[in-house]
N, C-alpha and C positions, 0 to 999 in steps of 0.2 A: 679545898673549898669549891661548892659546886658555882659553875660559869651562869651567870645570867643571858638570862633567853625570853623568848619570845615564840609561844607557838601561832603559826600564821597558817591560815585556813580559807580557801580557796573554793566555793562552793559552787558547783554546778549542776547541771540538768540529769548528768548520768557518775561525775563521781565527784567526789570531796578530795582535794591535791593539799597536802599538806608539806610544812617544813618546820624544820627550827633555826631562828635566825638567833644568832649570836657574832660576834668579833666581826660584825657589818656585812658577815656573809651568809647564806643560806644552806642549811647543811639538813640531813639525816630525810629526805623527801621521799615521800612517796603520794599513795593515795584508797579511798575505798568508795565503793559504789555510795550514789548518792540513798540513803536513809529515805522510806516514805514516810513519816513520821517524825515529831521532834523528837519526841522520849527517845528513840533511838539513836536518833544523829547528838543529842544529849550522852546517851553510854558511848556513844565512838568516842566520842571527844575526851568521854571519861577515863578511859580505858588510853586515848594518848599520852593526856596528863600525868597517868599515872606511871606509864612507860619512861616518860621522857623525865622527871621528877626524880629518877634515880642519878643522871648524869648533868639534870640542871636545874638552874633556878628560876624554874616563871614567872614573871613578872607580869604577864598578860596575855591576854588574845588576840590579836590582830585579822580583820574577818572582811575579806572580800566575797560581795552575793548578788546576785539581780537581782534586781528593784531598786526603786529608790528608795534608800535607806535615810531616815528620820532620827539623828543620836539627839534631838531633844527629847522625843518621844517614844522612840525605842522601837518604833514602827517600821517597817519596811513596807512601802505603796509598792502598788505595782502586782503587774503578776506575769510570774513566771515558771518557766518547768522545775519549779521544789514550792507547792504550794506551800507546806508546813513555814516558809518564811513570812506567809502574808497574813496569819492567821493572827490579829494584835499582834502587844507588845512581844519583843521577841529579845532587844540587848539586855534588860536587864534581869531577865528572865534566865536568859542561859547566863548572865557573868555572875547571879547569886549561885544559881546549879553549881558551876566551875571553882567558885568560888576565886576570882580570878577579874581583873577589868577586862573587855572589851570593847575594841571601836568595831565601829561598820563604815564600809564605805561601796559603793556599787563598783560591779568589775571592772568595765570598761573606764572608770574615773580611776580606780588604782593603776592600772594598766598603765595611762597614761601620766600617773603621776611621776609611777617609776622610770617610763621612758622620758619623761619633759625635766627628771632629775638628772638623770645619769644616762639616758639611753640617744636612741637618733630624735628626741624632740629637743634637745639645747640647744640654747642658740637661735627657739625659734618661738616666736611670739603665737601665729594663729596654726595651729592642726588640728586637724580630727584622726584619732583610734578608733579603728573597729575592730573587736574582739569574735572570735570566730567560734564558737560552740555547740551547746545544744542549741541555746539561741545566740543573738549577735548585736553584741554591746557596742552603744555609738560614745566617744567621750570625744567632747570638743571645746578646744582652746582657744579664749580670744583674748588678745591684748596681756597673754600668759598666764592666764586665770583659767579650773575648767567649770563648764559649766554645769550647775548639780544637779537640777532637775531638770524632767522630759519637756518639763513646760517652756523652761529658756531654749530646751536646743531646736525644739520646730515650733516656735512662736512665730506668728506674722512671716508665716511663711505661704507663697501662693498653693494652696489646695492640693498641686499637681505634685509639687516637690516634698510637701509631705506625707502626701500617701508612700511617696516613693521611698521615703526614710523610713516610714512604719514598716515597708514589705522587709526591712532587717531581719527581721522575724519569721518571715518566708519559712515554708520547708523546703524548698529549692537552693538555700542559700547556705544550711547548716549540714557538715559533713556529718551528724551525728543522726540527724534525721532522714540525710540522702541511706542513713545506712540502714535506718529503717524500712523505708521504700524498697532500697534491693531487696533486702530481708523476703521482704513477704513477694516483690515478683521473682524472683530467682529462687527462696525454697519453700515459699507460704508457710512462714515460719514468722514470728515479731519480734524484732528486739534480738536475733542470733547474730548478728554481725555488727561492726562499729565502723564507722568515719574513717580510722585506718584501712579498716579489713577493703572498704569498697574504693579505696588507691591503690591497693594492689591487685586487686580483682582489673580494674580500669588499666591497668600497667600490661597486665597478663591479657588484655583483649575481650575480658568478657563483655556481650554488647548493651547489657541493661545497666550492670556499672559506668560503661565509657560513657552511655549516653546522658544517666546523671551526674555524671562529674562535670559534662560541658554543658550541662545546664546550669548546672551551679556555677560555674566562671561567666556565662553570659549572663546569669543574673548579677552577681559578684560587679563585675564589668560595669553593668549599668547603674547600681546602687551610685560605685564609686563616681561617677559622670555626673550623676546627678547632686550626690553630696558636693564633688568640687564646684559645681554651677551654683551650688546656695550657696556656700559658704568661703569660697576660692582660697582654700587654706595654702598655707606655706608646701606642708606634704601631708598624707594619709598614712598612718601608720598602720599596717596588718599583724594581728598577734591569735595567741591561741595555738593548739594544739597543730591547725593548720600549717600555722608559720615555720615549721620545723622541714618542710618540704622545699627542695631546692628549686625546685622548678615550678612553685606558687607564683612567683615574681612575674615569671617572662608566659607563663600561662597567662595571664591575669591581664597584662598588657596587649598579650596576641590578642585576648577577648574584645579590650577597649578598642585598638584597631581596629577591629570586624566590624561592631556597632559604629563606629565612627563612617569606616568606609558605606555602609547602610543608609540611604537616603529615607528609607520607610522607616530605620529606628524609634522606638521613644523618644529618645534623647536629641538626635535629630528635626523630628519635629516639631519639640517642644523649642529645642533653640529658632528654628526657622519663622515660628509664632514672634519670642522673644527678642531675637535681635536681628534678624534678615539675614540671607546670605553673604553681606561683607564680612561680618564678623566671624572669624573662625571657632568654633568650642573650645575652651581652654581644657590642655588635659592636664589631668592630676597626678603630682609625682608622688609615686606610689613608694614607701620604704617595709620591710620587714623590721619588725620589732627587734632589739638590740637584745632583749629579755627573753624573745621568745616568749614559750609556753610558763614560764617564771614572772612575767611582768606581774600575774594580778600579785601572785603572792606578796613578793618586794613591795609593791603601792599602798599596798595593806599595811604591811610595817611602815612604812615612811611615813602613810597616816595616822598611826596609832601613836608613832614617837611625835607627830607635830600637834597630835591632838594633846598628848600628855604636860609636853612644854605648856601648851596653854594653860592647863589645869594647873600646873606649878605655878606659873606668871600671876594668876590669877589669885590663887589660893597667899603666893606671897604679898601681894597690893593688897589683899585682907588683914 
């Protein structure tokens, strides 16, 4: 008898991470370059299905994406580096194709669903996730709830502090785009190197690489200063492909230091405006994601099982 399963789809700016989740763990993973095109990222998927339909039974799709994602309306807002998601409807569109249910839910909110279930967010009422990729998912938690649209998370926020949440999206800030940049100054080439390749370039001394990687941690750095100043979460949790790096953590802190110690800082002199020199900046404890590079996948599933109770709950009160 084949095992019941879940294939859970992870969609991003440069590749699609896929798994099969069954017996509550995640198994069979991989991943394939992100599709320009739906029809296409439609045959990948088809072509999983039908791979993975010889040793299980799907029961569903489970679909972490950026933007925000609309399951009344099957829309995804927003834009992001995979335009084919913005383009209409898009759920029920691909779950007739698949022949298959699907939920949606945005990256940075699975992310953190999986870590506020089972990872370093238990136990804690308010945090914010930020997801590290092509672009850079903000998900945040108040009162243990996350909040689902762009509009809640920088609502009635002053001017200064949400431009500063917008620059998430920086190319300074995303390892995938820093690897763009070397790319073309180091071989005037686009798109030949990745986010990993320019940590080990930076490792090995080269100076175009060292010198984006410590922009990206001061920019990094100051995101997070700013985020904790709006929103003084419990902790900030760091996920994504980045978070697999041991030395992200104390990078990352050495940065916030620097800007700290900086009296001309942003962040500095926005506080100085703000509360005077008595009050010290509070800083933000900073955690690696417990999921790693696996959170969206898992939030994905967890969403897809708590969206489906629903529809049971629901369909049974009928």
């Amino acid at each position: 008898m084949l095992q019941d399963a879940l294939l859970a789809l992870d969609i991003g700016g440069s590749a699609v991470k896929y798994g099969i989740w069954t017996k509550h763990q995640l198994i069979k993973q991989a991943q394939f370059p992100t599709p320009l095109t739906r029809n296409r990222f439609y045959s990948e998927v088809e072509q999983l299905r039908d791979q993975f339909a010889t040793d299980f039974y799907l029961t569903g799709i489970a679909v972490s994406c950026p933007g925000d994602p609309d399951e009344q309306t099957g829309i995804i807002h927003g834009m992001s580096y995979v335009p084919f998601l913005h383009l209409g409807e898009f759920q029920t569109e691909f779950a007739t194709r698949l022949g298959l249910p699907v939920s949606l839910q945005n990256d940075a909110d699975s992310a953190a669903l999986a870590e506020m279930t089972a990872g370093i967010g238990q136990g804690h009422l308010s945090a914010l996730f930020t997801i590290i990729g092509s672009g850079i998912g903000l998900s945040i938690i108040e009162n243990g709830t996350i909040l689902k649209t762009t509009a809640d998370k920088i609502d009635n926020f002053e001017k200064f502090i949400a431009d500063a949440i917008k620059t998430l999206n920086n190319s300074k800030v995303s390892p995938v785009q820093i690897g763009k940049t070397v790319s073309l100054r180091n071989f005037k080439l686009p798109n030949t190197i990745d986010g990993k390749t320019v940590f080990e370039l930076a490792d090995q001394g080269d100076p175009i690489a060292t010198q984006e990687v410590t922009q990206m941690y001061t920019a990094l750095a100051e995101i997070m200063l700013f985020l904790n100043v709006a929103y003084t979460p419990e902790i900030i949790g760091v996920g994504g492909g980045i978070s697999q790096r041991t030395d992200l953590l104390p990078k990352l802190n050495a940065a916030i230091d620097a800007l700290l110690a900086d009296d001309n800082s942003s962040i500095n002199r926005y506080w100085q405006r703000r509360a005077g020199a008595t009050t010290p900046i509070p800083v933000p404890h900073i955690e690696i994601c417990h999921f790693n590079q696996d959170a969206n996948l898992i939030g994905a599933v967890y969403h897809f099982l708590e969206r489906e109770c629903v529809v049971s709950r629901v369909s049974d009160e009928d």
